[in-house]
DRENVO-116936 format. One record per residue (C-alpha): x, y, z; residue number from 1; residue in three letters. Coordinates in nm, 3 decimals, m for minus. Example, Ala and Ser with C-alpha at 12.3 -4.5 7.8 and 13.67 -1.06 7.14 Angstrom:
// residues 2
(markol (1.230,m0.450,0.780),1,"ALA")
(markol (1.367,m0.106,0.714),2,"SER")
// end
This chain:
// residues 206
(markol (m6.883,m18.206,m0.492),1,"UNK")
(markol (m7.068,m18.402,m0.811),2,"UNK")
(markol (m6.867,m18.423,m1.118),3,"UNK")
(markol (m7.007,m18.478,m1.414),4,"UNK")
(markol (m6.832,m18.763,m1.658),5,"UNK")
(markol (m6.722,m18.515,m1.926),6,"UNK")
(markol (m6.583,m18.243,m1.654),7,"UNK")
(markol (m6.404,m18.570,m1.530),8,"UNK")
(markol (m6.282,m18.632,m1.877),9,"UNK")
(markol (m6.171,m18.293,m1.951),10,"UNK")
(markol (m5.924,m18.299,m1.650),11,"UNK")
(markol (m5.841,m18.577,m1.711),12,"UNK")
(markol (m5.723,m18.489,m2.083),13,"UNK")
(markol (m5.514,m18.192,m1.902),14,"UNK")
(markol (m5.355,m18.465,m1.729),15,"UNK")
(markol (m5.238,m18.708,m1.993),16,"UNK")
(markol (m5.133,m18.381,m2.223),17,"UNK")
(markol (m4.903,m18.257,m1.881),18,"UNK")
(markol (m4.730,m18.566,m1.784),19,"UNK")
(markol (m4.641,m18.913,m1.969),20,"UNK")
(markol (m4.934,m19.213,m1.898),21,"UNK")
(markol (m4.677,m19.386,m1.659),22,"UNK")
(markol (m4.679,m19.068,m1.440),23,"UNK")
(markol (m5.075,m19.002,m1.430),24,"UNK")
(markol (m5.265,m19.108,m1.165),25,"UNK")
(markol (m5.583,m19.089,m1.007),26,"UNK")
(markol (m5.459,m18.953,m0.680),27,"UNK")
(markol (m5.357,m18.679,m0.901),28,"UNK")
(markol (m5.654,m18.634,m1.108),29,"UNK")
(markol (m5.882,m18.612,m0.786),30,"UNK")
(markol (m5.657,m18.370,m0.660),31,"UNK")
(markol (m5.738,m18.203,m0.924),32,"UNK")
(markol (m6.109,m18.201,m0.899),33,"UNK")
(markol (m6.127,m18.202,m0.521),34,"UNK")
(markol (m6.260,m18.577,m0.531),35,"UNK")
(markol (m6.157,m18.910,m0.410),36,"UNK")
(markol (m6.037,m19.164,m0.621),37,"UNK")
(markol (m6.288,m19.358,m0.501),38,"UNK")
(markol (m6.529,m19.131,m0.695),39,"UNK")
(markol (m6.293,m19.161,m1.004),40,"UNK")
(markol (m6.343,m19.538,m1.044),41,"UNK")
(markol (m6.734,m19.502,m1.004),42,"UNK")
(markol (m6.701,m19.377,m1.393),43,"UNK")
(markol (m6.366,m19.604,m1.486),44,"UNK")
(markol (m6.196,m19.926,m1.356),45,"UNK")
(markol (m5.861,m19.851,m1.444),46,"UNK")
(markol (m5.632,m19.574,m1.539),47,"UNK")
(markol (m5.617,m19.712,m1.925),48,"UNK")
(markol (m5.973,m19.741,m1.937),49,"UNK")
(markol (m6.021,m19.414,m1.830),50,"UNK")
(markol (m5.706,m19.277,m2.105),51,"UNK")
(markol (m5.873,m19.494,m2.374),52,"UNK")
(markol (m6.170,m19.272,m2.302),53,"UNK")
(markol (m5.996,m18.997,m2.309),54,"UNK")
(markol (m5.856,m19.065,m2.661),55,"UNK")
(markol (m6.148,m19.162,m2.758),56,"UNK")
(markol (m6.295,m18.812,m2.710),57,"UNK")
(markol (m6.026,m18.573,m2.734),58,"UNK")
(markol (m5.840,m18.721,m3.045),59,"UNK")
(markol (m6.127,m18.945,m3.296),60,"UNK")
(markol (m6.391,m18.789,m3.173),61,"UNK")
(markol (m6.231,m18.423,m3.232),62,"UNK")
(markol (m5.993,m18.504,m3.569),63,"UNK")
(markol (m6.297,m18.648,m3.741),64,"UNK")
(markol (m6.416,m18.455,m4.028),65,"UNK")
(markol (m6.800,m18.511,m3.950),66,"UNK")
(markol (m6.754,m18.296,m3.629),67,"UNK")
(markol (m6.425,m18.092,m3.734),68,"UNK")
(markol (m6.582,m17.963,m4.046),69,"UNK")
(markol (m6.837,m17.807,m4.210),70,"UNK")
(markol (m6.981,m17.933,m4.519),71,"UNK")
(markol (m6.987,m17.701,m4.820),72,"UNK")
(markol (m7.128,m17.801,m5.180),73,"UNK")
(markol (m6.922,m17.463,m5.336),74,"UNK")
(markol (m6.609,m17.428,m5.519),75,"UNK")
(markol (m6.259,m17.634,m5.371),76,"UNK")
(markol (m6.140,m17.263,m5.319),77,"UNK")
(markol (m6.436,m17.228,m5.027),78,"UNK")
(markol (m6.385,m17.617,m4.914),79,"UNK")
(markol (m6.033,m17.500,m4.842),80,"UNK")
(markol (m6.085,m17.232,m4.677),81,"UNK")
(markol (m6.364,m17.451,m4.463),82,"UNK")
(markol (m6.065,m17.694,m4.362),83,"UNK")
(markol (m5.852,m17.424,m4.292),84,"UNK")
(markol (m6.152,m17.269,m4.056),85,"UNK")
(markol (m6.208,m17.628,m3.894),86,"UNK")
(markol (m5.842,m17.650,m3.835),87,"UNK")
(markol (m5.848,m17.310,m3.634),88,"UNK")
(markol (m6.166,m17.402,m3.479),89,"UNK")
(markol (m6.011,m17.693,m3.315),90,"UNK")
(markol (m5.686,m17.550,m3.228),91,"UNK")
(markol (m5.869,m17.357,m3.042),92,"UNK")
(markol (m6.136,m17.522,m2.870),93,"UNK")
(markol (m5.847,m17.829,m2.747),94,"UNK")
(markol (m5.609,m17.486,m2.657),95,"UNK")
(markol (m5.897,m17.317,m2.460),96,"UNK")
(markol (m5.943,m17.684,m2.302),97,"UNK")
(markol (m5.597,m17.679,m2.122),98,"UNK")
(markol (m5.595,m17.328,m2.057),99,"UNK")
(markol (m5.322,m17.181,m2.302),100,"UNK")
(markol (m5.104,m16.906,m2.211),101,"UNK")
(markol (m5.112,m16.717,m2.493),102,"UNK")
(markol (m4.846,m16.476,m2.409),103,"UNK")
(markol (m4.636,m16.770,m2.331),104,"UNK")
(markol (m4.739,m16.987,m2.667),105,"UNK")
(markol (m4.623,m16.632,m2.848),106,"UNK")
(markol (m4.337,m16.618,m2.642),107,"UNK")
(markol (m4.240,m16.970,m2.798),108,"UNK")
(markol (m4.193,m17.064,m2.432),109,"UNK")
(markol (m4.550,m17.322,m2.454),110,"UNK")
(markol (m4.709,m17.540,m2.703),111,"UNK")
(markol (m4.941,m17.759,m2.648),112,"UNK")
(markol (m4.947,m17.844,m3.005),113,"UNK")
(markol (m4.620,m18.052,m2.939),114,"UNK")
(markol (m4.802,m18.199,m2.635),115,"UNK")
(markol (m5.084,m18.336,m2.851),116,"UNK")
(markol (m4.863,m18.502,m3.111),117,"UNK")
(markol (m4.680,m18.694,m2.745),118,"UNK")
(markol (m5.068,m18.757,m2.664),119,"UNK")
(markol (m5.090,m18.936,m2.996),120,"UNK")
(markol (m4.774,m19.133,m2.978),121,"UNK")
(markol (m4.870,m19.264,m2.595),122,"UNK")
(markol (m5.226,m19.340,m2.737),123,"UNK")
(markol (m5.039,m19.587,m2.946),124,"UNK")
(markol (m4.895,m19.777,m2.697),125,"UNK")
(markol (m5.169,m19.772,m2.428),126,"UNK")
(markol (m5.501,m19.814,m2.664),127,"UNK")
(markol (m5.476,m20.154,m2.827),128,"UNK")
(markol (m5.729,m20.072,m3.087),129,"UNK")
(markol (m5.495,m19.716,m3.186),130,"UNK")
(markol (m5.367,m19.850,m3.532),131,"UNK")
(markol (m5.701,m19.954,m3.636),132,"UNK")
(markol (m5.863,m19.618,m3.514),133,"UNK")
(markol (m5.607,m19.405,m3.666),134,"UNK")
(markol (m5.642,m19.627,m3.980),135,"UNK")
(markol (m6.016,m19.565,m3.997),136,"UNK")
(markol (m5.959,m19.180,m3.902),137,"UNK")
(markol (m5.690,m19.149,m4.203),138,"UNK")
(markol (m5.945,m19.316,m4.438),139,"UNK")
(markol (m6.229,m19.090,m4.359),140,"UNK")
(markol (m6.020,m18.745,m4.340),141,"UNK")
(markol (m5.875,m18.846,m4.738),142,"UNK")
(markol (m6.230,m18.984,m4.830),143,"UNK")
(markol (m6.355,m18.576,m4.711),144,"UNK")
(markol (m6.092,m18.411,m4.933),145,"UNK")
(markol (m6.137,m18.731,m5.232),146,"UNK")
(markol (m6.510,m18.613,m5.275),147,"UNK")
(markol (m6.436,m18.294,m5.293),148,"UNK")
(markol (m6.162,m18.334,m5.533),149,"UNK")
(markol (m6.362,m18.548,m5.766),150,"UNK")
(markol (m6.655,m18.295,m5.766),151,"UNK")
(markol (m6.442,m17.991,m5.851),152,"UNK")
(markol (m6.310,m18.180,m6.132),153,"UNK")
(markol (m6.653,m18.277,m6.225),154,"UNK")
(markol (m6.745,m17.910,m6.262),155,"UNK")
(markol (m6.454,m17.774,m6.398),156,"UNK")
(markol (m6.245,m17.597,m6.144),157,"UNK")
(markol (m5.995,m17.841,m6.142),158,"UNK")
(markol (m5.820,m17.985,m6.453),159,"UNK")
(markol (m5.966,m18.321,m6.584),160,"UNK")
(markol (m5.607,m18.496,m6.588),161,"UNK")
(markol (m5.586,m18.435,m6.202),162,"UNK")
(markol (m5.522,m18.789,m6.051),163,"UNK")
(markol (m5.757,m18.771,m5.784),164,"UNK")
(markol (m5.580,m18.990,m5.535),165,"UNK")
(markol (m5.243,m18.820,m5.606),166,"UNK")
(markol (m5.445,m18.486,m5.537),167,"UNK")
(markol (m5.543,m18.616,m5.230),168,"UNK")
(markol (m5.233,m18.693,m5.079),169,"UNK")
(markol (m5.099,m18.323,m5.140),170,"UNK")
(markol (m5.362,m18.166,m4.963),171,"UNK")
(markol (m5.371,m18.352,m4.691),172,"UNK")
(markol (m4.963,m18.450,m4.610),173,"UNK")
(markol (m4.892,m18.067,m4.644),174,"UNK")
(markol (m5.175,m18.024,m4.369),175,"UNK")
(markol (m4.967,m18.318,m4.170),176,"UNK")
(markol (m4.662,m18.218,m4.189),177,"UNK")
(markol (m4.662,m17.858,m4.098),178,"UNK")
(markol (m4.889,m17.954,m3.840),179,"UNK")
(markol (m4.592,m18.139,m3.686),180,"UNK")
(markol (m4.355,m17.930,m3.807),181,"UNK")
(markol (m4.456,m17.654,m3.651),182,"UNK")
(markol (m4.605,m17.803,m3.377),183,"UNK")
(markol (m4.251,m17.796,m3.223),184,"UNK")
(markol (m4.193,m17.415,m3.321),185,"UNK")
(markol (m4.492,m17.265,m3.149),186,"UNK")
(markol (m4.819,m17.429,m3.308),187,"UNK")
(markol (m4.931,m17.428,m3.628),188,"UNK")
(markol (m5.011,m17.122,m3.831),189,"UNK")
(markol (m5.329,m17.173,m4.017),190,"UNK")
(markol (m5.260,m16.859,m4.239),191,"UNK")
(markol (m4.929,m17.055,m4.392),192,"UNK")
(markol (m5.121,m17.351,m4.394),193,"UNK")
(markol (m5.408,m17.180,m4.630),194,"UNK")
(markol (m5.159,m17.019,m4.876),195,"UNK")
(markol (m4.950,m17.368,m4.937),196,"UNK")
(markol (m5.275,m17.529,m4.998),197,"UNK")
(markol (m5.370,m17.279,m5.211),198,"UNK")
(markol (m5.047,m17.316,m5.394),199,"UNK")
(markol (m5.101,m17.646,m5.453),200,"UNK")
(markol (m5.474,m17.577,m5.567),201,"UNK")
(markol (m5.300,m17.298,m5.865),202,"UNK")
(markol (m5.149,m17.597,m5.990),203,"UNK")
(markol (m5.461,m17.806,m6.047),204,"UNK")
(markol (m5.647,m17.548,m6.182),205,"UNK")
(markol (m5.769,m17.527,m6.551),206,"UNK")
// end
């Protein structure tokens, strides 16, 4: 049977979010897809090569605002509610990925929000370029919220004595934090997530 590279790289992204890196392998994966692993190193050399692409597409290319988000020129109140959206859009497109059990995730007995966050710490130590990616993702996730910040000052909505960078770092560590917070206690609920940064947002208003 042909496999394409991305249905290649989608099983193999249900692999590294099931087991730990060590315990992947490609006799595993092509169980999985009813190939050889033969066929498996056509598209990659190596089993990090093949995780660094995984990484690659499941965690930068996925977390970064350009293709998590949709730009909006209105009031901070609607860019808020856009993050909140593109949060919950992704949530669900990586959850519908691995095939979630949602009675289960409800249950509390699954998350595979907790399984991510291990995803990101192996990426870490099996992608030598990891600090430098997550570096560059960090920059351009606070550079999304920093123009919109600045430009809601600019117009009024927020007050003019809002320290934009300081501003920035609310938003985005209360996004962080329940994110892992919660990711332990069933997944994160976008709904709390919208009215803390909407509490926040009350406070820098005029």
């Amino acid at each position: 049977m042909k496999i394409t590279r991305d249905e290649l790289l989608i099983a193999a992204f249900k692999l590294f979010m099931s087991v730990n890196y060590e315990k992947a392998s490609f006799a595993e994966l092509g169980k999985m897809l009813g190939m050889s692993k033969a066929g498996i190193f056509k598209y990659y050399k190596n089993k990090q090569e093949l995780f660094i692409a995984v990484v690659d597409r499941f965690w930068f290319s996925t977390q970064n605002p350009q293709n998590k988000f949709t730009e909006t020129n209105g009031r901070f109140a609607e860019f808020i509610d856009e993050y909140v959206r593109g949060v919950q859009r992704t949530m669900d497109m990586l959850g519908n990925l691995i095939g979630v059990d949602k009675d289960k995730l409800a249950q509390g007995k699954f998350t595979y929000h907790a399984q991510y966050f291990h995803f990101l710490f192996q990426l870490l130590q099996y992608d030598p370029d990891a600090k430098e990616k997550l570096r560059n993702l960090a920059n351009d996730d606070y550079a999304y919220w920093r123009t919109a910040i600045q430009r809601a000052i600019d117009s009024g909505e927020l007050r003019k004595d809002v320290d934009v960078e300081d501003a920035v770092v609310m938003f985005r560590q209360v996004y962080m934090g329940l994110s892992f917070e919660m990711s332990f206690l069933g997944g994160l609920d976008t709904a709390r997530l919208a009215r803390h940064l909407y509490a926040i947002y009350s406070l820098l208003k005029r």
